[in-house]
C-alpha atoms as one frame of an Amber mdcrd trajectory, in Angstrom:
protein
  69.276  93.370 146.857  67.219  91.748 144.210  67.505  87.983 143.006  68.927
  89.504 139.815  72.053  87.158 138.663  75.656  89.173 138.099  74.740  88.228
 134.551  71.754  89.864 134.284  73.035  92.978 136.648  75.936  93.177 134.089
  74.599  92.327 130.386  72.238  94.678 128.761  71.774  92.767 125.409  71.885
  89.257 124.248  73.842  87.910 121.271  72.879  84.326 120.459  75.093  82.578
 117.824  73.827  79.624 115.588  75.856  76.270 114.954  75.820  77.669 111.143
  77.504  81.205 112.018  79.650  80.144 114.410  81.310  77.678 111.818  81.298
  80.657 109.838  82.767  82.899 112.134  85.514  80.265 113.104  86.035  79.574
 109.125  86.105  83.177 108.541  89.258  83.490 111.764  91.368  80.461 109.535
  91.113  82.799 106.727  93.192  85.996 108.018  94.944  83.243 110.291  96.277
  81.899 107.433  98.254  84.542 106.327  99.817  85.096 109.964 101.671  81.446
 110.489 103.056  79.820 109.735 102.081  77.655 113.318 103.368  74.509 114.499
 100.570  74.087 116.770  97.384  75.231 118.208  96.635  75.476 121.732  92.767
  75.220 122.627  92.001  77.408 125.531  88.882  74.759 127.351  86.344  74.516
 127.215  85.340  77.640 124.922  88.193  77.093 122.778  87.939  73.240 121.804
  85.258  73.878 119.188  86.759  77.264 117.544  90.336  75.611 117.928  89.061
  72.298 116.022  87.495  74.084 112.983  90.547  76.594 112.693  93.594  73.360
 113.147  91.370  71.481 109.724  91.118  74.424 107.981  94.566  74.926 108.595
  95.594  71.594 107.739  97.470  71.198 111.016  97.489  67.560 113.188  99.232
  69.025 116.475  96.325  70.332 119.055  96.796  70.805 122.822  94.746  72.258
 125.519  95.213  74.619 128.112  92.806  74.609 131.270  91.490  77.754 132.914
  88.056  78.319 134.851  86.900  81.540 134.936  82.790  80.939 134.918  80.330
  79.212 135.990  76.984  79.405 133.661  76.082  82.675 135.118  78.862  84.783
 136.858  82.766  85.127 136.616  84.933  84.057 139.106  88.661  83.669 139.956
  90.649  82.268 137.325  92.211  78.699 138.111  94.678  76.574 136.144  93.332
  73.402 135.895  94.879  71.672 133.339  98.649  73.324 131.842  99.864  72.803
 128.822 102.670  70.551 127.721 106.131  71.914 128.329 107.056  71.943 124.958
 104.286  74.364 124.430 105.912  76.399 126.616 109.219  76.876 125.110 110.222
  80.117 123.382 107.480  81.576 125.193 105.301  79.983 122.548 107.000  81.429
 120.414 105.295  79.473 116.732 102.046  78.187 118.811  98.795  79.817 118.071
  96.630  79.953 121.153  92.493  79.635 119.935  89.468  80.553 122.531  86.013
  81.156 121.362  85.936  85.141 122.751  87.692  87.296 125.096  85.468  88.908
 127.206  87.288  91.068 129.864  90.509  89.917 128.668  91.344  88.183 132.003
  91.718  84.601 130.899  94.020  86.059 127.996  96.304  87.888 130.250  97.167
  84.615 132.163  97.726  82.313 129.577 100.118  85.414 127.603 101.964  85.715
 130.496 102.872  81.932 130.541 102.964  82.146 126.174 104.396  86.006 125.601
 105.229  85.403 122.400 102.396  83.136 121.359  99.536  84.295 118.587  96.355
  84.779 120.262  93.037  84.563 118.252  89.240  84.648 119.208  85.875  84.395
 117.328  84.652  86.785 119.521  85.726  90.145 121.185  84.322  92.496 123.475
  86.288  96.340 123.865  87.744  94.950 127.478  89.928  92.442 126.211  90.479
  92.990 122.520  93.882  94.640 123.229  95.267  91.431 124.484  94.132  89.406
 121.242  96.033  89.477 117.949  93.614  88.775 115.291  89.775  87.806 115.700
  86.313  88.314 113.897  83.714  89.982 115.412  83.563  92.753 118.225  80.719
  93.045 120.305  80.189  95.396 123.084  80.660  95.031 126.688  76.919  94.801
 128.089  76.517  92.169 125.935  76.207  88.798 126.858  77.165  85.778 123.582
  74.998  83.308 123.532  77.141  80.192 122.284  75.244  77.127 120.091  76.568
  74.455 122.939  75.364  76.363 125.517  71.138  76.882 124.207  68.849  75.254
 123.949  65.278  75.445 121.722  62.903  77.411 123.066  60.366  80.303 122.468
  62.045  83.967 122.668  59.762  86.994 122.548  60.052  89.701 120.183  62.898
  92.598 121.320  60.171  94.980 121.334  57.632  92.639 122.371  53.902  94.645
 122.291  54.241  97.350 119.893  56.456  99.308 122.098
């Protein structure tokens, strides 16, 4: 077996995502959010949902923000998912019924799954979503497909990237 990682086994393409467009992207979610709620709170999936989660709670002018901790990956493959931080019980009510749940993509639609079977009744919105999991989200901004691998602004850093079709080819 090579020293290939499951992320490059498993992604074909990159998508790398600016500071500037993902602000976008997350402004652009508050938008058709907006005419969904009203919410009385938003629930930040961590750590991929803190950022999305903070930009759509101003631009909806809500105060009330909890989190929600599930660990899925490491930098470079996907592993078990494990509760490591639950929300508040009175998140948890209703079956979340009122509570908008924010997470920067859904991927394989995994981490979604666990958190709507503890919120069935919650709203569930991403920046990002990829075929596998965009069932299990109710309203989000951008599709991309599966091979793909999102390159987030927190997670790059500066550097030199060849051309796609670097010599000519």
């Amino acid at each position: 077996m090579s020293d290939q990682t499951e992320k490059e086994r498993r992604y074909e393409k990159g998508f790398p995502v600016s500071w500037d467009q993902f602000h976008r992207d997350a402004r652009a979610l508050a938008w058709r959010l907006a005419e969904k709620g009203p919410f009385s709170a938003v629930l930040a999936i961590t750590r991929g949902g803190l950022v999305p989660a903070a930009i759509v709670a101003r631009e909806l002018n809500m105060r009330e923000i909890e989190t929600i901790g599930i660990a899925s990956y490491d930098f470079d493959r996907q592993g078990e998912l494990r509760l490591i931080k639950e929300a508040a019980g009175k998140y948890l009510r209703d079956g979340g019924r009122g509570i908008l749940v924010v997470d920067d993509l859904v991927d394989t639609g995994k981490t979604l799954a666990f958190v709507r079977d503890m919120l069935p009744e919650a709203h569930f919105a991403c920046v990002y979503a990829k075929p596998a999991g965009v069932e299990l989200v109710d309203t989000f901004i951008t599709e991309v497909s599966q091979d793909t691998w999102i390159y987030l602004p927190w997670d790059m850093a500066l550097q030199f990237a060849p051309p796609i079709r670097a010599g000519g080819e």
